[in-house]
N, C-alpha and C positions, 0 to 999 in steps of 0.2 A: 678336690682342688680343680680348679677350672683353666683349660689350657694355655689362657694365657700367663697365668701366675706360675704354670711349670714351665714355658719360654723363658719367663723372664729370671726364675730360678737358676733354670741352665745357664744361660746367658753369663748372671753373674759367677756362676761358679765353675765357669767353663777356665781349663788352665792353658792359656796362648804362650806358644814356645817363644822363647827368646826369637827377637829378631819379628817380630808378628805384632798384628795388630786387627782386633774383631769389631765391629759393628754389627748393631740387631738393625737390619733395615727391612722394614715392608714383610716380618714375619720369619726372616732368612739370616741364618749368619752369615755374614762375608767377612771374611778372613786374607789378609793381604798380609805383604812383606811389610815392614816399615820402610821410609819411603828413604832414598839416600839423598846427601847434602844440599841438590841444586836445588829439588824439588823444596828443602824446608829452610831457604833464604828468605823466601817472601815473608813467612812466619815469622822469623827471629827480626826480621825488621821490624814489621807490625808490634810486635811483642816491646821490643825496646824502646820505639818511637811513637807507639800514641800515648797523646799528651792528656795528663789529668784534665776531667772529671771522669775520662773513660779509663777502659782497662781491655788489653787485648791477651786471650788465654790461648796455648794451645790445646787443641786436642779435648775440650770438655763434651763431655757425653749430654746429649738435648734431649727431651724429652720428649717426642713428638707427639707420639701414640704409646698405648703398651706398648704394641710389638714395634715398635719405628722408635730408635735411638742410636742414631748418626754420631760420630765422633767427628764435627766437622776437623778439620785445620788450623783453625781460629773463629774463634767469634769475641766480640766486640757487645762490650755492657757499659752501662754507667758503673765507677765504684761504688757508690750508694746500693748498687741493685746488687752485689755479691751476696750468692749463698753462704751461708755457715758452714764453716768448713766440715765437709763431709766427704770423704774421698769417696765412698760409694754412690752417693748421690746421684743422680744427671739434673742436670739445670732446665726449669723450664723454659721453652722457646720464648714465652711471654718478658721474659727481661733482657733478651737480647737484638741488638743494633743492629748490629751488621752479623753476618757470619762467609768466610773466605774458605772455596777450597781452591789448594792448587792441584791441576790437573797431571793424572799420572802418565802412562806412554802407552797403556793396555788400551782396546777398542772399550771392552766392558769397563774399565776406569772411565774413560772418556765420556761413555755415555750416560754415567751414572755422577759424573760432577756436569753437564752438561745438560741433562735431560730428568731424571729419575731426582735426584735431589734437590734441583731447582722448584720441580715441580711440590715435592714434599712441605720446603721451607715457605715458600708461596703458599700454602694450605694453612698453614699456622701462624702466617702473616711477620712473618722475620721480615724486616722494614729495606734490607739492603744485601743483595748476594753480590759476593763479588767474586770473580771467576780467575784467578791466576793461569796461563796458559803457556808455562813453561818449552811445550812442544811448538810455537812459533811467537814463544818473546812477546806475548800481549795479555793486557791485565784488562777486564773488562767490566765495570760498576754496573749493577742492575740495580732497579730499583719498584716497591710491590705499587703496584696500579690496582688498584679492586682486588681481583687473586690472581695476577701472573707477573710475572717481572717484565721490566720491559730496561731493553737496554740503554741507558741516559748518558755516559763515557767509556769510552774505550783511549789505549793507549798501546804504546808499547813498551819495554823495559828499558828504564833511561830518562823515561817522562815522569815527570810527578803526577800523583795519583790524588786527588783530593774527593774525599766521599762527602757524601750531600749531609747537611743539616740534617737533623739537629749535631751530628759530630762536626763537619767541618774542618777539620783539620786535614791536613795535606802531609804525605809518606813521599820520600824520595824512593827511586827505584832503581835506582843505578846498580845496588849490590846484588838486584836479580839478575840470571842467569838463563837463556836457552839449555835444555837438555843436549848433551854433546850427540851430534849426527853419527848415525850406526851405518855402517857400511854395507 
């Protein structure tokens, strides 16, 4: 058996304690808390509020590479493009729009929705990142140019967010929230 297929073995049959949450990225498990309320606002908006022919999920596992399978925050498909339902499955990149993470409050979170994942999704050509930045109230639309993103809107929490064609449709943002100031 060849080491990739014993990674992805593990992976799937790895048991995450309650309260936890694994991604295979770039080879490495990373293992975090699950994130608390403020951080998964952006999500349940997006979730409720994009309007058919799309569909926004949380938490679907991508595909990237073997060993590279991100659990982004949301990504954003056409309905027509849905998998069969397979809970074990991960979705490949190639059917998805957009994909959103919000940003956590760690430096290594930071740099890893900021740098490290952008770059990934950009390799695979995800058409639209969008960066939630709960640590100073601004939401930021990239969008893929050749292979990098480049930034096309920025906001802050409060302004309407409208992602670029072929979605088009516009999310209100008023019910996101700044992470509360630590003393």
């Amino acid at each position: 058996m060849d080491k990739t297929n014993a990674l992805l073995r593990r992976w799937h049959d790895l048991e995450v304690p309650d309260g936890m949450r694994v991604e295979l990225l770039d080879g490495e498990f990373v293992i975090q808390a699950n994130p608390g309320h403020v951080h998964d606002l952006p999500g349940r908006s997006l979730v409720r509020h994009t309007p058919d022919p799309f569909e926004a999920w949380y938490e679907r596992g991508l595909l990237l590479a073997d060993d590279d399978r991100p659990r982004p925050d949301i990504v954003i498909i056409r309905s027509e493009d849905r998998p069969a339902d397979d809970a074990d499955a991960d979705w490949p990149a190639g059917i998805v729009l957009a994909v959103v993470e919000v940003v956590s409050t760690t430096r290594t979170a930071i740099k890893r929705d900021w740098e490290d994942k952008r770059a990934r999704y950009a390799e695979v050509g995800i058409p639209v990142y969008l960066i939630v930045d709960p640590n100073d109230a601004t939401w930021h639309v990239l969008q893929l140019e050749g292979r990098v993103y480049v930034e096309t809107a920025k906001g802050i929490f409060g302004q309407p967010l409208t992602f670029p064609e072929p979605m088009g449709f516009t999310v209100r943002t008023t019910s996101w929230h700044p992470y509360p100031k630590t003393v």
